[in-house]
Legacy VTK file of the C-alpha trace (Angstrom):
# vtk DataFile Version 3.0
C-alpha trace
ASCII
DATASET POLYDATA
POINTS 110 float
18.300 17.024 -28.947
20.857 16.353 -31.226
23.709 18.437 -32.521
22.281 19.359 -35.692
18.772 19.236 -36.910
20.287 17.374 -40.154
22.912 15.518 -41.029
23.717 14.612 -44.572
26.114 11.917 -45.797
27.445 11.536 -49.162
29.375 8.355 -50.835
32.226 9.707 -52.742
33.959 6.321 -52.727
35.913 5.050 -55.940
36.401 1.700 -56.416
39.807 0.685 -58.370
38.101 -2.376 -59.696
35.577 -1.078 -62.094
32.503 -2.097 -60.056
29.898 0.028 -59.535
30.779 3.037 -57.281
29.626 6.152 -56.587
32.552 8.309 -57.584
31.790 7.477 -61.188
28.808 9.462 -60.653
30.486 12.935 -59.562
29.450 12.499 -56.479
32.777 14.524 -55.090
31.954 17.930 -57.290
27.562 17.258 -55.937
28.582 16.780 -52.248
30.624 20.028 -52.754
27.916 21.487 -54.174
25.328 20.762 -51.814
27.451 21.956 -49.085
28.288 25.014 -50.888
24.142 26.136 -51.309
23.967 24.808 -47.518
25.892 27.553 -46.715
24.497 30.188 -49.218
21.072 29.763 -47.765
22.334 29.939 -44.042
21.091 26.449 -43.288
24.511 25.469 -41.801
25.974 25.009 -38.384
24.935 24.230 -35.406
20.928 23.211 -34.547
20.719 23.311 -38.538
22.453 20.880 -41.232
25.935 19.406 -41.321
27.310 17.642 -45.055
29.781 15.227 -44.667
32.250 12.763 -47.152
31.260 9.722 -46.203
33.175 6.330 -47.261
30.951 3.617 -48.916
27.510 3.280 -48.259
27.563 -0.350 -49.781
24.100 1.037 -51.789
26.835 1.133 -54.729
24.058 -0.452 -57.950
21.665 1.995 -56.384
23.974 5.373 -56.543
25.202 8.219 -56.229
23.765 7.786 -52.822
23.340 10.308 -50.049
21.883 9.264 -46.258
19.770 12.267 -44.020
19.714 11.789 -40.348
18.472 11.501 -38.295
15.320 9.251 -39.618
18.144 7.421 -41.806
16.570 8.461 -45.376
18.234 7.346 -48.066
18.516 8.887 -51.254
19.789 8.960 -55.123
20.490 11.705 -57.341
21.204 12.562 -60.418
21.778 15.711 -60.996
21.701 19.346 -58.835
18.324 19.753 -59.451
17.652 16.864 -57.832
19.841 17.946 -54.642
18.565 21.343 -54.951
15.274 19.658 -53.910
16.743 17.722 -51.366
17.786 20.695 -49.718
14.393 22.660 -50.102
12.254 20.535 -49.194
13.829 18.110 -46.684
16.354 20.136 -45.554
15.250 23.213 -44.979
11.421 22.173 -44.493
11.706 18.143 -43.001
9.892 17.237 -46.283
11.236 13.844 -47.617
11.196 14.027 -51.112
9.759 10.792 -52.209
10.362 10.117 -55.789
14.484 10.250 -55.000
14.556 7.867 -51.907
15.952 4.638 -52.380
13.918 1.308 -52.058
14.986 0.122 -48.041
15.653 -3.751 -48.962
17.018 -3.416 -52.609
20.535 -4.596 -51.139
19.376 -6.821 -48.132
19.113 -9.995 -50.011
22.735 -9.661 -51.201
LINES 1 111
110 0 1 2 3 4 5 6 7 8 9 10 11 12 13 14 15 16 17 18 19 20 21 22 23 24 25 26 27 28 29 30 31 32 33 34 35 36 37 38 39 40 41 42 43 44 45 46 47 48 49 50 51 52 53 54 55 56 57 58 59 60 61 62 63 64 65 66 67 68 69 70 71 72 73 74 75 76 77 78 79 80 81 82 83 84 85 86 87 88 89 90 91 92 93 94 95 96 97 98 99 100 101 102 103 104 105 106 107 108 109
């Protein structure tokens, strides 16, 4: 069994470039807040659901981006309605939410 039911990773990286990048999205001030209702709702801790900072994802066209394990699902926001959902129903209930996840092989042929 693993640590924690699920694990959450978010790409707050900036790149100094211009490119695309998830940090132009907010994603900083979103993974905050997702961690912040994680805790409200008592979801955190151990057997339950860990948020992390991750560095890049390399999804950056496709972001903000944000990874669930286990079962590696990969999703895109926009706004915290959009995470509040993520939390509900995948989260808290193991409920992907389909109309947020990201398309698998969108980056593979680059």
């Amino acid at each position: 069994m693993s640590y924690y039911k699920h694990h959450i990773f978010f790409c707050t990286n900036h790149r100094d470039d211009g490119s695309a990048c998830c940090a132009r999205h907010n994603a900083q001030a979103m993974r905050d807040y997702v961690k912040g209702r994680v805790k409200e709702l008592g979801l955190a801790g151990k057997g339950k659901v860990r948020v992390n900072t991750a560095g890049c994802l390399d999804r950056c066209e496709q972001g903000p981006v944000a990874v669930v394990y286990p079962g590696a699902t990969w999703y895109t926001y926009v706004d915290q309605e959009d995470l509040d959902e993520i939390i509900d129903s995948h989260l808290r209930h193991g409920r992907v939410v389909e109309r947020l996840l990201l398309d698998p092989v969108a980056d593979a042929d680059k």
